[in-house]
C-alpha positions in Angstrom: -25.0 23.3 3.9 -22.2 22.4 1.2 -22.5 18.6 1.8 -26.9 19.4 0.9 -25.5 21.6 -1.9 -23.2 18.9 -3.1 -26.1 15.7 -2.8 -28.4 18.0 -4.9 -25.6 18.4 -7.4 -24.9 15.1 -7.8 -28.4 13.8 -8.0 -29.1 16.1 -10.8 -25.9 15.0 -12.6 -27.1 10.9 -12.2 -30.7 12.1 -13.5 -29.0 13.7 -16.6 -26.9 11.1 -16.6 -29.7 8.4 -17.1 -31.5 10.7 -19.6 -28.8 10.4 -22.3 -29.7 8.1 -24.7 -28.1 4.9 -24.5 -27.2 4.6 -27.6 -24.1 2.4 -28.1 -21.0 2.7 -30.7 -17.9 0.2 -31.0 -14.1 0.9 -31.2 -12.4 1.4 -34.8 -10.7 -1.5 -36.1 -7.7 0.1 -35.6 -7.9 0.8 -31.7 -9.1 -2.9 -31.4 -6.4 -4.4 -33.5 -3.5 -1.9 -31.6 -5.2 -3.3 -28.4 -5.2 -6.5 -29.1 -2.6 -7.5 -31.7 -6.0 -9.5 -33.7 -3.4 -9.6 -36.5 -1.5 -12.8 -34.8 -5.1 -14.0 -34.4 -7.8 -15.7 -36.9 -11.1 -14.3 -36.4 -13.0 -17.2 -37.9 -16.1 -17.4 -36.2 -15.8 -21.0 -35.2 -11.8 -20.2 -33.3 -14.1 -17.2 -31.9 -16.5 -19.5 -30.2 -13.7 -21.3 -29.2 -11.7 -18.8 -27.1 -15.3 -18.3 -25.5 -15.2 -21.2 -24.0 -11.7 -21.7 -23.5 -9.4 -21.5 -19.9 -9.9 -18.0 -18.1 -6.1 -16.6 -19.6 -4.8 -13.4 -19.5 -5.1 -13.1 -23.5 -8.9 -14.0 -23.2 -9.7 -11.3 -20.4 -8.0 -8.8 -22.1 -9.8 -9.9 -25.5 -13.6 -10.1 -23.9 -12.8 -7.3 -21.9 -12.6 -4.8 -25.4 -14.6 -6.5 -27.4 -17.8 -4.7 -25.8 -19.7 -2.1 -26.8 -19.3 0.9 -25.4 -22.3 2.8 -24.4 -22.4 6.6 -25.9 -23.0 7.6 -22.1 -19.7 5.9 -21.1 -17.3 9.3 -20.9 -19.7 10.9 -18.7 -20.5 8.1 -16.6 -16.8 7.4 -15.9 -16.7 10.8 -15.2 -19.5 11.3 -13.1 -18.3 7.9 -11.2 -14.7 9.0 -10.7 -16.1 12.5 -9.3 -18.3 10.5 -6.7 -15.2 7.9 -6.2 -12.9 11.0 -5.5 -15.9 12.9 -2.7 -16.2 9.5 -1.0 -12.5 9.3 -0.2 -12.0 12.9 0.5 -15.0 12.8 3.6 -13.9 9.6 4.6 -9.7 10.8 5.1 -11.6 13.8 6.7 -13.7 12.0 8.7 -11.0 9.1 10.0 -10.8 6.1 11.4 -13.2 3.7 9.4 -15.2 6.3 7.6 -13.4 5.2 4.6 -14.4 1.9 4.6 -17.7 2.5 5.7 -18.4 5.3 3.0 -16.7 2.9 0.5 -19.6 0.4 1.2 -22.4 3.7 0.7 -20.4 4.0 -2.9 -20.8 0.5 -4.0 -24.4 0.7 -2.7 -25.3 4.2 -4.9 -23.4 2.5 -7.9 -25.7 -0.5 -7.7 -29.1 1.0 -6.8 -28.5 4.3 -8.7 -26.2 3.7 -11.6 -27.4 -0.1 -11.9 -23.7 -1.3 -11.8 -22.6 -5.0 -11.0 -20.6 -4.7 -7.8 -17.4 -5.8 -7.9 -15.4 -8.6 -5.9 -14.1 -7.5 -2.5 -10.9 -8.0 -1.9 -11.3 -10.9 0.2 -7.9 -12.8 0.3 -5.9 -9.2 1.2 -8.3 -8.8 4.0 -7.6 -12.4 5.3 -4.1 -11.8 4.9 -4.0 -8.8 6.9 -6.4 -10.4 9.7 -3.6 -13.2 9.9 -0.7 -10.9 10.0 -2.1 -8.3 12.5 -3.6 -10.6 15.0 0.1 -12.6 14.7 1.7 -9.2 15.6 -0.7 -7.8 17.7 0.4 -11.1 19.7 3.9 -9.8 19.8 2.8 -6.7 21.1 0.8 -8.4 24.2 3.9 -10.3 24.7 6.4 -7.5 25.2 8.4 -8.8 21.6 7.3 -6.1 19.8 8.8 -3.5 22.4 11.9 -5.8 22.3 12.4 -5.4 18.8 12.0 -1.6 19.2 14.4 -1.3 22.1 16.9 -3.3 20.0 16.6 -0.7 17.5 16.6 2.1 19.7 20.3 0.4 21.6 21.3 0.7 17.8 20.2 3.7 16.9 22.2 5.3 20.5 24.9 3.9 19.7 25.7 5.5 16.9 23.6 8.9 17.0 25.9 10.8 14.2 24.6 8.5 11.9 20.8 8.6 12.4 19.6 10.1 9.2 20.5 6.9 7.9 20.0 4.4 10.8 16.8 5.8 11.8 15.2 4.4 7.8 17.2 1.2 7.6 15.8 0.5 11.2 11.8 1.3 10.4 12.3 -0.2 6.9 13.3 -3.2 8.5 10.9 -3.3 11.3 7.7 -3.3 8.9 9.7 -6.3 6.9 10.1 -8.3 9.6 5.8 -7.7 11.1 4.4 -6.8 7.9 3.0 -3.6 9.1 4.5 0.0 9.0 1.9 0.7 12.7 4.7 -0.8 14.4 7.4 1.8 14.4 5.4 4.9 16.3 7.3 3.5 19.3 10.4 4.8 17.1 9.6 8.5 16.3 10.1 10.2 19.8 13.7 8.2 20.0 14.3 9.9 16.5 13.4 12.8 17.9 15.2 12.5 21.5 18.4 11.7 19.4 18.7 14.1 16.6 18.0 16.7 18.6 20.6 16.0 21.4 22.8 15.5 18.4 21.8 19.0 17.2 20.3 17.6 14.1 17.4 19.0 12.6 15.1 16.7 13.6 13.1 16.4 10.3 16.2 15.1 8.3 16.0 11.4 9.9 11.9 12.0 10.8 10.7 12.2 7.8 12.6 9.7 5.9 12.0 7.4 8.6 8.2 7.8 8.1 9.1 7.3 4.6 10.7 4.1 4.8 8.2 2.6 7.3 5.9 2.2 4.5 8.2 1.5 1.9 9.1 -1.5 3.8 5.4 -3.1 3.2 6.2 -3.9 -0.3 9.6 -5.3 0.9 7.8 -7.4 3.6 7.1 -11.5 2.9 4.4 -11.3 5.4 2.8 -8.0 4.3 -0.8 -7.9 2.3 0.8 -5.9 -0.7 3.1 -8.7 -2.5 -0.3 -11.2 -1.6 -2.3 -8.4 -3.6 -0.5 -9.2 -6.1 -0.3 -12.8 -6.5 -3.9 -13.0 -5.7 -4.8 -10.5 -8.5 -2.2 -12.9 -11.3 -4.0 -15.8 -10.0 -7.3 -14.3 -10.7 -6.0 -13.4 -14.6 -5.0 -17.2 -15.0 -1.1 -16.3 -14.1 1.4 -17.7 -11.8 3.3 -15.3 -9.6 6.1 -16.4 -6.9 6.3 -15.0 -3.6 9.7 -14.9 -4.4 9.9 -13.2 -8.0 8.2 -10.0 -6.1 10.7 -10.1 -3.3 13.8 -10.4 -5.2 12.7 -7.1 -7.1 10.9 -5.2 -3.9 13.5 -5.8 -1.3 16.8 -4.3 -3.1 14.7 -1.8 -5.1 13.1 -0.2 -1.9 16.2 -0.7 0.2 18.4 1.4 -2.4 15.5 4.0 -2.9 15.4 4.3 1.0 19.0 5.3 0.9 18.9 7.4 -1.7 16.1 9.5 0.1 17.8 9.3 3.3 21.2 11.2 1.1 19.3 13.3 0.0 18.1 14.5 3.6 21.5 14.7 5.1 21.2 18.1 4.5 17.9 19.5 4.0 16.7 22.6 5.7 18.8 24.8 7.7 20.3 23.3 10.7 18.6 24.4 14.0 21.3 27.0 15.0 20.3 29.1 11.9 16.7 28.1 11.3 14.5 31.3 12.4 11.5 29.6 13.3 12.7 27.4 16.1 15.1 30.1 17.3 11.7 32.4 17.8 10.6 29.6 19.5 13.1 29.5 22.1 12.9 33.0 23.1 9.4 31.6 24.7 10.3 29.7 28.2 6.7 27.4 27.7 8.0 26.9 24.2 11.5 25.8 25.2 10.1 23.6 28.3 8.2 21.6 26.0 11.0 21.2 23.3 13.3 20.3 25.5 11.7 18.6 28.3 11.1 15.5 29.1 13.2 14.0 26.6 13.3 9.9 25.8 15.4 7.9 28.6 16.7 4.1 27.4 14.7 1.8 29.7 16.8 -0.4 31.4 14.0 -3.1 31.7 14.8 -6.6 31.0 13.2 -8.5 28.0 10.9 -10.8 29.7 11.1 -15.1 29.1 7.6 -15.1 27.4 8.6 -12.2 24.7 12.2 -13.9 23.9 10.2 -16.9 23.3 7.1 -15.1 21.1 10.0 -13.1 18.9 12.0 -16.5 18.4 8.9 -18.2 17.0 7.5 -15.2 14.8 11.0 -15.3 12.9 10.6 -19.2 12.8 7.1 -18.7 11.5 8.4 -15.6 8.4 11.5 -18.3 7.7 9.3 -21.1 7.1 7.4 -19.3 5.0 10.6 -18.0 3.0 11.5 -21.8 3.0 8.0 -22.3 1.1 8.4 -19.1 -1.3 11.2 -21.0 -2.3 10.1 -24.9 -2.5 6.5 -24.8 -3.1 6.4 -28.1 -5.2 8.3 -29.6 -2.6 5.9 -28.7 0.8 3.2 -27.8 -0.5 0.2 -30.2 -1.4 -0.8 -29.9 -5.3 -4.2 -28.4 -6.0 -5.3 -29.2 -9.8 -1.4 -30.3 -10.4 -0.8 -26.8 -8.6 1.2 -25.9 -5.2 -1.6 -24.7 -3.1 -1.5 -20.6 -3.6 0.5 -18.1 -1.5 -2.6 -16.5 -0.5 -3.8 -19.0 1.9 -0.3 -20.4 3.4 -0.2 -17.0 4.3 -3.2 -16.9 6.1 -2.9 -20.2 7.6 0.8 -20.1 8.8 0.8 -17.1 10.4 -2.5 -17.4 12.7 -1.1 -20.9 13.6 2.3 -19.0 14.2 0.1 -16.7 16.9 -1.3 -19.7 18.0 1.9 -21.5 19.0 3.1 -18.2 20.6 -0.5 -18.0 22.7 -0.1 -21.9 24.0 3.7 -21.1 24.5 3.4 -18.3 26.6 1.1 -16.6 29.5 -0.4 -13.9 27.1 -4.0 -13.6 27.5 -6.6 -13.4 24.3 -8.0 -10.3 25.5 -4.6 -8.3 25.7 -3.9 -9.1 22.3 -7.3 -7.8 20.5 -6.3 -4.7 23.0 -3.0 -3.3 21.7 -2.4 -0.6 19.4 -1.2 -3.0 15.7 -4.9 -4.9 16.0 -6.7 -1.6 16.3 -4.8 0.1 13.5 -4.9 -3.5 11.8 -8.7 -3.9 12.0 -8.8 -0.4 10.6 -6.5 -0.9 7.4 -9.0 -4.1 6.8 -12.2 -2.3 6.8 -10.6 0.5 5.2 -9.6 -1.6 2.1 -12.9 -3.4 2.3 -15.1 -0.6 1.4 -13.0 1.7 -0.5 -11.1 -1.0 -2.7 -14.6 -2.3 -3.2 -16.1 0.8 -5.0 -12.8 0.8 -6.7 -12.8 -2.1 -8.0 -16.9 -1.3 -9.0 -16.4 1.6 -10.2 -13.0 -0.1 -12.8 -15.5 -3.2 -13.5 -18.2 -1.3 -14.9 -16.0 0.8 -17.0 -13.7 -1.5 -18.5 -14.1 -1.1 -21.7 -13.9 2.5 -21.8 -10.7 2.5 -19.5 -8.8 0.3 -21.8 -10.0 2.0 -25.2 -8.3 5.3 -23.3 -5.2 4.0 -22.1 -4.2 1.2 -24.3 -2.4 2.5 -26.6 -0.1 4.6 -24.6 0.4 1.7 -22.3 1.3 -0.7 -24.9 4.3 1.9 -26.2 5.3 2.5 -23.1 4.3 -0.1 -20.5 6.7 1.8 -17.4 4.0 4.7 -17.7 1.8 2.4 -16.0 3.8 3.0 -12.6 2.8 6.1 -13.4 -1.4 5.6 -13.2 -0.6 3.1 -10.2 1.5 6.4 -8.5 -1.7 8.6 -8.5 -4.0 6.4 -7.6 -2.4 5.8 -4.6 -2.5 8.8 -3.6 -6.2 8.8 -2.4 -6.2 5.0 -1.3 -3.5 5.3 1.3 -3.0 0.9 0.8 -0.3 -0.6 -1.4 -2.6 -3.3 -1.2 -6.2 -1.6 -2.2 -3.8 0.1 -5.4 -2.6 -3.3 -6.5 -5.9 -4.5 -6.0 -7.5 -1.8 -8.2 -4.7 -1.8 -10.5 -3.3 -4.8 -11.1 -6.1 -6.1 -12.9 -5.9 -3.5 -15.6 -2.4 -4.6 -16.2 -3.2 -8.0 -17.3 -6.3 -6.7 -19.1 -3.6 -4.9 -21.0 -1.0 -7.7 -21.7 1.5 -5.6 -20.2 4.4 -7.8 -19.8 4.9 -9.5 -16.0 8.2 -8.1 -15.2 6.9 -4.7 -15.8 3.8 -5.3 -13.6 6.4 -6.8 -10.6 8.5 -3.5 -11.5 5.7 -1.6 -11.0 5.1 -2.3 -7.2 6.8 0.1 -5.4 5.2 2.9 -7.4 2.3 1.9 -5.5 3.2 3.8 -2.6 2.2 7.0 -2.9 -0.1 8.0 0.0 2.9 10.7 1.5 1.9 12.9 -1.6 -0.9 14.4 1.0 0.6 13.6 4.0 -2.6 12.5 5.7 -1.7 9.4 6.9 -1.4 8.3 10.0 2.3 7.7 9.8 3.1 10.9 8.6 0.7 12.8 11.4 2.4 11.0 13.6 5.7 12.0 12.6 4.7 15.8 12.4 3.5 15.6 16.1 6.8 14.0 17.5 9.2 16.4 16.6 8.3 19.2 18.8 10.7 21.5 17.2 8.3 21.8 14.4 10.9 21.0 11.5 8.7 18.2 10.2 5.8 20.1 9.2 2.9 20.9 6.5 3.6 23.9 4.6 1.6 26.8 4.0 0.3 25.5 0.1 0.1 21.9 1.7 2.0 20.1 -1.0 5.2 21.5 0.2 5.6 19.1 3.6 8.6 17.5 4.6 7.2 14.1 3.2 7.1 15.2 -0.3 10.7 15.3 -1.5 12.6 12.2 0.0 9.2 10.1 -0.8 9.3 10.9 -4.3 13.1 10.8 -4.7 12.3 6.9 -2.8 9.7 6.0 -4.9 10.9 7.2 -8.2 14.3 5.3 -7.9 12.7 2.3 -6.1 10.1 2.2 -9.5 13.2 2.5 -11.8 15.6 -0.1 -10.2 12.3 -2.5 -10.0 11.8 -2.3 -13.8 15.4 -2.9 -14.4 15.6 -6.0 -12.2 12.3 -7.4 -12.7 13.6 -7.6 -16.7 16.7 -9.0 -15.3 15.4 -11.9 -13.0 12.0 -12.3 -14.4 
């Protein structure tokens, strides 16, 4: 009855909406000239014609994308396409799996047929990228290398137990660096669990930063979709971006704001001795069976010869293309006197990397498409697919508008834009899809590069509901019930150390960015 009640809201809305007249009005000088800095420029009419038709730079996209008319209508219809935007994602997050994706495709289709919108590009590169990388990893998981990497982590992680609120980020952080997805560390959480809680620790200190840093990793990662987000979108705006230049800001920025979350957890909560809830829980012998039963046992099984040799050839495969970040004139062939663009070596590398690994070893094709990283991986990719498409629709279509609202308080303060690239991300639960959606207004705006690089790790910001898979996961591993969703929903055990990461990750990004780039 409520989704009838809310289609028959909405279609009244679009009819009203297309009854307005459409009228249209421009910006005052002043706006234009505080957006554009027109005072550096002559506006004789034959230099205007000329920028028309000059190379597709980031001055000239910004410049084209004011200079429009705005239709009287626009406030509503941003409005009115925001509100729709906001309703798709909340029934697809309810719905799960690749609802999201799927309902992001109905969007684009109602903002084409209904609001007579151009549709945007979909993201197509990021979605290659993450088809490489996940079918490359999936392959590790088929070949028992995966499991390797996580036993090696769990040996670490036993050894020294006292020191798991700390061990147990560094050693997801790392593991999503090294395959480019945060899916791999589920295999993780119940040794987190089994250890802290042997170790009488309350088991949501080192759970939840953990789940954390498993995603703050992505942005870290040279294999991950969310730093080729980003030199895709520069490319697109007529800029050059190095693999590199990102990592040299991502990798200490997240790593130090992973620390600082995981101090800050060392003593969260009261410890399980005094905690209330889980001494209730005790008095009940079901209850205390299933929190203390069955614990996690170290598996004694011996690494086989086909998943020593698929590990050694993945790390081959992420060095090489380190070696290339750093020489592109060098290796790469030139493209329009250009090294050939991150974006594809990406792609191409690392399914020839999982190619090598298939002829190399016994793994068969169908056990790779069957593990647990290419299901989750197919899902990110149609996930991002739909839903950054409408996004990126919904932005196209309202340019104009957007950057007569923002510009101003952008140009003052250009760090507020981590801010805008913060919420977003709360509803598009992708770095990648954010940067995507984002990114683009930045160069729109001439905020400066080093900002934009400093701005990546405010693009993690999915914890902030706690819906995603990572975190659900997390909450249902620790059977104690420390790691938990509150009674108001905002307060969860997420919501702290991922803003205390992400705040100080954003700030020491801005400050090195301006210092290396």
């Amino acid at each position: 009855m409520k989704t009838k009640l809310l289609s028959c809201f909405s279609l009244i809305i679009f009819l009203l909406l297309f009854t307005l007249p459409s009228k249209t009005y421009s910006l005052t000088p002043q706006t234009i000239v505080s957006i554009q800095n027109v005072s550096s420029i002559n506006t004789d009419t034959n230099k205007q014609e000329t920028i028309k038709t000059a190379t597709n730079s980031k001055e000239e996209i910004s410049k084209n994308s004011i200079n429009h008319e705005i239709p009287k209508n626009a406030p509503i219809k941003f409005v009115v396409q925001v509100i729709f935007l906001l309703v798709i994602i909340y029934f697809g997050i309810k719905k799960g799996g690749v609802s999201l994706g799927l309902l992001g495709g109905f969007g684009v289709a109602i903002l084409v047929f209904v609001f007579r919108d151009i549709p945007g590009m979909p993201p197509i590169d990021v979605m290659l990228i993450i088809l490489a990388v996940v079918t490359t990893s999936s392959t590790l998981e088929a070949t028992g290398a995966l499991g390797m990497l996580v036993k090696f982590a769990e040996k670490i992680l036993r050894k020294n137990p006292k020191y798991i609120v700390y061990l147990a980020p560094i050693s997801t952080f790392l593991l999503t660096m090294l395959v480019g997805t945060g899916h791999a560390v589920y295999p993780l959480l119940p040794v987190i669990y089994d250890i802290a809680y042997k170790q009488k620790i309350r088991p949501e200190r080192p759970m939840a930063v953990a789940s954390i840093a498993s995603q703050m990793g992505i942005t870290a990662s040279p294999i991950a979709a969310a730093s080729a987000a980003m030199i895709s979108v520069a490319l697109a705006s007529g800029v050059t971006i190095s693999l590199l230049s990102i990592l040299i800001v991502t990798i200490p920025s997240c790593f130090i704001g992973m620390i600082l979350a995981a101090t800050w957890s060392l003593n969260r909560g009261k410890d399980l001795d005094k905690d209330p809830v889980y001494l209730e829980k005790m008095k009940d012998p079901e209850q205390r069976a299933y929190i203390v039963g069955n614990l996690e046992q170290t598996s004694n099984e011996t690494p086989s010869k086909d998943a020593k040799v698929s590990l050694s050839l993945f790390f081959l495969g992420i060095l090489f293309i380190i070696i290339i970040a750093l020489f592109p004139d060098s290796i790469l062939p030139k493209n329009n006197g250009k090294p050939l663009a991150m974006t594809s070596v990406l792609q191409f590398v690392m399914l020839g990397v999982g190619a090598v690994i298939v002829f190399c070893t016994k793994v068969k094709a169908k056990a790779i498409s069957d593990t647990k990283v290419f299901n989750a991986g197919m899902i990110a990719v149609i996930m991002i697919f739909g839903i950054a498409w409408m996004s990126e629709t919904v932005i196209k279509n309202n340019e104009s508008y957007l950057l007569s609202l923002i510009s101003d308080a952008v140009r003052a303060r250009p760090w507020t834009f981590a801010i805008a690239m913060f919420c977003v991300s709360m509803f598009l639960k992708s770095q990648a899809a954010t940067i995507l959606v984002m990114m683009p207004l930045g160069f729109m705006l001439n905020i400066p590069i080093a900002t934009l690089i400093g701005c990546i790790p405010a693009s993690y910001a999915y914890f902030f509901f706690a819906f995603y898979p990572s975190d659900l996961a997390t909450i249902n591993f620790d059977r104690t019930g420390t790691t938990h969703i509150g009674k108001y929903i905002l307060n969860h055990s997420f919501m702290v150390p991922g803003l205390i990461g992400v705040i100080s990750a954003t700030i020491i990004a801005l400050s090195l960015s301006n210092i290396y780039n």
